[in-house]
C-alpha positions in Angstrom: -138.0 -19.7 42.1 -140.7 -17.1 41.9 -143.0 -17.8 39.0 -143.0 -14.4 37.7 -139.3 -14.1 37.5 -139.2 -17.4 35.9 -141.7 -16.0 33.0 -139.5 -12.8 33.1 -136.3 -15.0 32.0 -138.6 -17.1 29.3 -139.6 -14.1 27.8 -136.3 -12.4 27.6 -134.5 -15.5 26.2 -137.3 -16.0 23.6 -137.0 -12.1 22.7 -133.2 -12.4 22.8 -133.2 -16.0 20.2 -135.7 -13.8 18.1 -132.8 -10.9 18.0 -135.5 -8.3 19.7 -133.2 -7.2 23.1 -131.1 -4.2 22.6 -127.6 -4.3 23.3 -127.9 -3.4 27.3 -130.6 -5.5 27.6 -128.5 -8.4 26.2 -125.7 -7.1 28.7 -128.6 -7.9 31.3 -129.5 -11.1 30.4 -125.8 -12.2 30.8 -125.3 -10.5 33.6 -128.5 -12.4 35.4 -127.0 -15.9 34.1 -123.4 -15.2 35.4 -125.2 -14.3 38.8 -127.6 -17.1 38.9 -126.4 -20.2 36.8 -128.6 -22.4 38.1 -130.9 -21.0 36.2 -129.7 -23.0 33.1 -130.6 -25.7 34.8 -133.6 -25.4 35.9 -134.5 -24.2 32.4 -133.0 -27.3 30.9 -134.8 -29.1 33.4 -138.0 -27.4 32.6 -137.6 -27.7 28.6 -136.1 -30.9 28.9 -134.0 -30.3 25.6 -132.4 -33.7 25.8 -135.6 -35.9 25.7 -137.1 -33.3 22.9 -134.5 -34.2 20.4 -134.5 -38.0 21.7 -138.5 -37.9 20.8 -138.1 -36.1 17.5 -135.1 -39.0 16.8 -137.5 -41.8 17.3 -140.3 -40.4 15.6 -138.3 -39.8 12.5 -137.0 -43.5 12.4 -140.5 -44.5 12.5 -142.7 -42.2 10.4 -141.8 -38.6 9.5 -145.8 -37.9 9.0 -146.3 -38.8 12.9 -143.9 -36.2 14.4 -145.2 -33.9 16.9 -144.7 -30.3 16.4 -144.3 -28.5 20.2 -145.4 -25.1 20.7 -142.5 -22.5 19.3 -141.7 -21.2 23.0 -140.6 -24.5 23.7 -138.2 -24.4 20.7 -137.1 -20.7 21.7 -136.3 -22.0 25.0 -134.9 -25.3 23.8 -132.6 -23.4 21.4 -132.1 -20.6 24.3 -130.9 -22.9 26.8 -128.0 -25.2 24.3 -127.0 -21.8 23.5 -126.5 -20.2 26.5 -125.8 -23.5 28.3 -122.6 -23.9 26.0 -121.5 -20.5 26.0 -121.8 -20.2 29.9 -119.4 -23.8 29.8 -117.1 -22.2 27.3 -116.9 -18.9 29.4 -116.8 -19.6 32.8 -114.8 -23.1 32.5 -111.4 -23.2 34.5 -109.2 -25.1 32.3 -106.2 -22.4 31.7 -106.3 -21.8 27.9 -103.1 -21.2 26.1 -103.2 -17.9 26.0 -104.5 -14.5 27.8 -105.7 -12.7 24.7 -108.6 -14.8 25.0 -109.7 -14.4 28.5 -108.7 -10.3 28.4 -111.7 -7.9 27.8 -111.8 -6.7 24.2 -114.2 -4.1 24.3 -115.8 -2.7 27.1 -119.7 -1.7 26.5 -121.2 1.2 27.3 -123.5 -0.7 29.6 -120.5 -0.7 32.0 -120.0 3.2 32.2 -121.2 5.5 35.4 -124.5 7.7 34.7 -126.0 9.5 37.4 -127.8 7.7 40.2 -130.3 11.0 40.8 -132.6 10.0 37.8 -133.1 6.2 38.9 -134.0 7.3 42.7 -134.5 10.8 42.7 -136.5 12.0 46.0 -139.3 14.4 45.8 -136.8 17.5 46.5 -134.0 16.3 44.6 -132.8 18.0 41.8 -130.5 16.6 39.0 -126.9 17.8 39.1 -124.8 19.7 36.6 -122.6 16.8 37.3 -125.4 14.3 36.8 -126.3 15.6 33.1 -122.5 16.2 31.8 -122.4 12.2 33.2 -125.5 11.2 31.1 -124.2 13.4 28.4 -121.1 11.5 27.8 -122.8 8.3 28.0 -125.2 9.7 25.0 -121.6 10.6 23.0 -120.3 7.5 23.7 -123.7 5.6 22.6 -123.3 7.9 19.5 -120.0 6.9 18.9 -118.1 10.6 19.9 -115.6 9.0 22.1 -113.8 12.6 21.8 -116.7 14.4 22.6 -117.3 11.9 25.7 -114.0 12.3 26.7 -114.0 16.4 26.7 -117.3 15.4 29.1 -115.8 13.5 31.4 -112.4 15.5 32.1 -115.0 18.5 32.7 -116.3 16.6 35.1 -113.1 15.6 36.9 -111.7 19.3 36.5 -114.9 21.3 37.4 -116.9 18.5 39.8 -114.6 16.5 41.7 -116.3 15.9 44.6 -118.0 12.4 45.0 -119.6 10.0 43.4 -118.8 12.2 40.3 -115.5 12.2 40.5 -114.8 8.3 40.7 -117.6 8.1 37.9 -115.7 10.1 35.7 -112.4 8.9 35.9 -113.9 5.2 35.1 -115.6 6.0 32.2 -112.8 7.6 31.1 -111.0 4.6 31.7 -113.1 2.8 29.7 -112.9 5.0 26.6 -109.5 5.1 26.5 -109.5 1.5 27.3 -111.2 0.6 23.9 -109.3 2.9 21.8 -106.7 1.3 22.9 -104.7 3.8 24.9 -103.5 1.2 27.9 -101.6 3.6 30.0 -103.7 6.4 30.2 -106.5 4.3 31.0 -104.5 2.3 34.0 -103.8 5.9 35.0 -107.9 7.0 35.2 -108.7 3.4 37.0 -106.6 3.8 39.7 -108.0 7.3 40.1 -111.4 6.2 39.8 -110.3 3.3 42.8 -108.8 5.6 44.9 -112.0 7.8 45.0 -114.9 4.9 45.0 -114.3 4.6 49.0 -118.1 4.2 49.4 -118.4 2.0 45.8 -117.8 -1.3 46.0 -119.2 -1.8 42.8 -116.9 1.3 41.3 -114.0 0.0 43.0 -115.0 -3.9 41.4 -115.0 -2.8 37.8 -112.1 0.2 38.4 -110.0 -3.3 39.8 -111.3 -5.9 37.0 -110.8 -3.2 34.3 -107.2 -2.2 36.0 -106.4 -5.3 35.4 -107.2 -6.2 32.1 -105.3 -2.9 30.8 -101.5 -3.9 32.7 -102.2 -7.4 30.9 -102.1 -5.4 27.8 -99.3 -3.3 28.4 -97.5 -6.4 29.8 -97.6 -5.8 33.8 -98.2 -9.2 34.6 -97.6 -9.0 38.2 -99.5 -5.7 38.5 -102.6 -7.4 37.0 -102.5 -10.3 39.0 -103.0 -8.3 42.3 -105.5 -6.0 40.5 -107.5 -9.2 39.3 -106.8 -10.8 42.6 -108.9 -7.8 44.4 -111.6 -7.5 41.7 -112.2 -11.4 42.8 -111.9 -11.0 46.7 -115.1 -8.2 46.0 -117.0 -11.6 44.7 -119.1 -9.7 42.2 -120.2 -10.2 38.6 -116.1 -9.9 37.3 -115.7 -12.8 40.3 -116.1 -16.0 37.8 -114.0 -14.4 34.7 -111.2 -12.8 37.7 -111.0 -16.7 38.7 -110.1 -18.1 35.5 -107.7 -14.6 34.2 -105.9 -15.4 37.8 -105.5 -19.1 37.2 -103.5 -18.1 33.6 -101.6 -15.6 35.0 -100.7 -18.4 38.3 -99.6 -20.5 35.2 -97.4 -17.7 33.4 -95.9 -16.1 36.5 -95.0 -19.2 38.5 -94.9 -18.4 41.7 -97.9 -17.1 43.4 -98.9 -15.3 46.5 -102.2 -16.7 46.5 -101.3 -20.1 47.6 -105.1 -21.5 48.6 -106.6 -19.6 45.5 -106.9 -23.0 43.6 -108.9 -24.6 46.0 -111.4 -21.8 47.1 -114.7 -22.2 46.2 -116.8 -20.2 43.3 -120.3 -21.4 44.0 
């Protein structure tokens, strides 16, 4: 691994043990280990969190005044890697629990919603669309905790700039408003708009798919959701990992399955 990306990671868990990341760059950090798991180990390898508290064990039986202290990155990164180490085992494990409320997404964050791509990688005669700022404007109500507001934002979006990427953008973070207050149907409706639009999104269409899903698991559409999950997981994205282990549940409930070889493919 690249050294400085390695130091990148060190610093980041060490900021996130000492509660300094925000909540996207938290969303980040996750989203790296999810990709990359081997990183845990090379971390634990690195840290070597087993032989630290074997070490501190011995010392203790012998004479407390003779203990060691290490330097406190070391116990940042210790602490970081049990942590995360556990919650990754605990997340991503694929023994089927006994239920789905506790593989479906509860809340979707706002680091999950569509803001305009023009800012990021804007060329020197670009200009920033009306489209682009009603975009980032909803994301700032929904930050702010206006869902209305962000909703208003987004349907003048989809009635006044349909044309794409905004259209597909809109219609998924619609989705995922209405998704955390709760309003199932209406948000299954904007995710399969926000599908149908994302032709040149794979990564609209992945989270318009994952998210589908979760919502007819709510409203009780097993079947639906199993195909919706099922395609969120042929993308083999981020959702890929949790999309394996909602998909071995539902396999479970619904008997049956279409996906006969699922069991037995691969997730490394």
């Amino acid at each position: 691994m690249d050294k400085s990306k390695e130091n990148n990671i060190r610093q980041q868990i060490d900021a996130y043990i000492k509660g300094k990341l925000g909540e996207e760059e938290i969303q980040e950090l996750w989203t790296v280990f999810a990709k990359n798991p081997e990183l845990l180990d090379l971390l634990e390898l690195e840290v070597n969190v087993k032989a630290i508290i074997e070490e501190q064990a011995k010392q203790q039986k012998q004479s407390k005044s003779t203990l060691r202290k290490l330097p406190s990155w070391s116990w940042y990164a210790a602490a970081a890697v049990v942590i995360l180490t556990i919650t990754v085992v605990q997340f991503f494990q694929v023994d089927t629990p006994t239920s789905l409320n506790q593989l479906v997404v509860q809340d979707i964050t706002a680091a999950q919603l569509e803001t305009a791509d023009g800012i990021r990688a804007m060329k020197k005669d670009d200009r920033i669309t009306t489209a682009d700022s009603l975009l980032n404007l909803g994301f700032e109500a929904v930050i702010s905790g206006n869902e209305n507001r962000a909703l208003e934002i987004f349907n003048e979006v989809i009635q006044n700039h349909d044309e794409e990427p905004y259209g597909s953008k809109a219609y998924l973070n619609k989705g995922i408003v209405l998704y955390n207050e709760g309003n199932y149907p209406n948000a299954i409706s904007a995710f399969n708009e926000a599908i149908a639009r994302a032709e040149h999104s794979r990564m609209i269409q992945e989270k318009g798919f994952w998210y589908l899903g979760n919502a007819l698991i709510n409203t009780g559409q097993l079947e639906d959701a199993r195909d919706a999950v099922y395609k969120a997981y042929q993308l083999d994205g981020v959702f890929r990992k949790p999309a394996f282990r909602i998909l071995k549940k539902l396999n479970d409930d619904l008997g049956e399955s279409d996906y006969e070889e699922f069991d037995t493919q691969s997730l490394n």
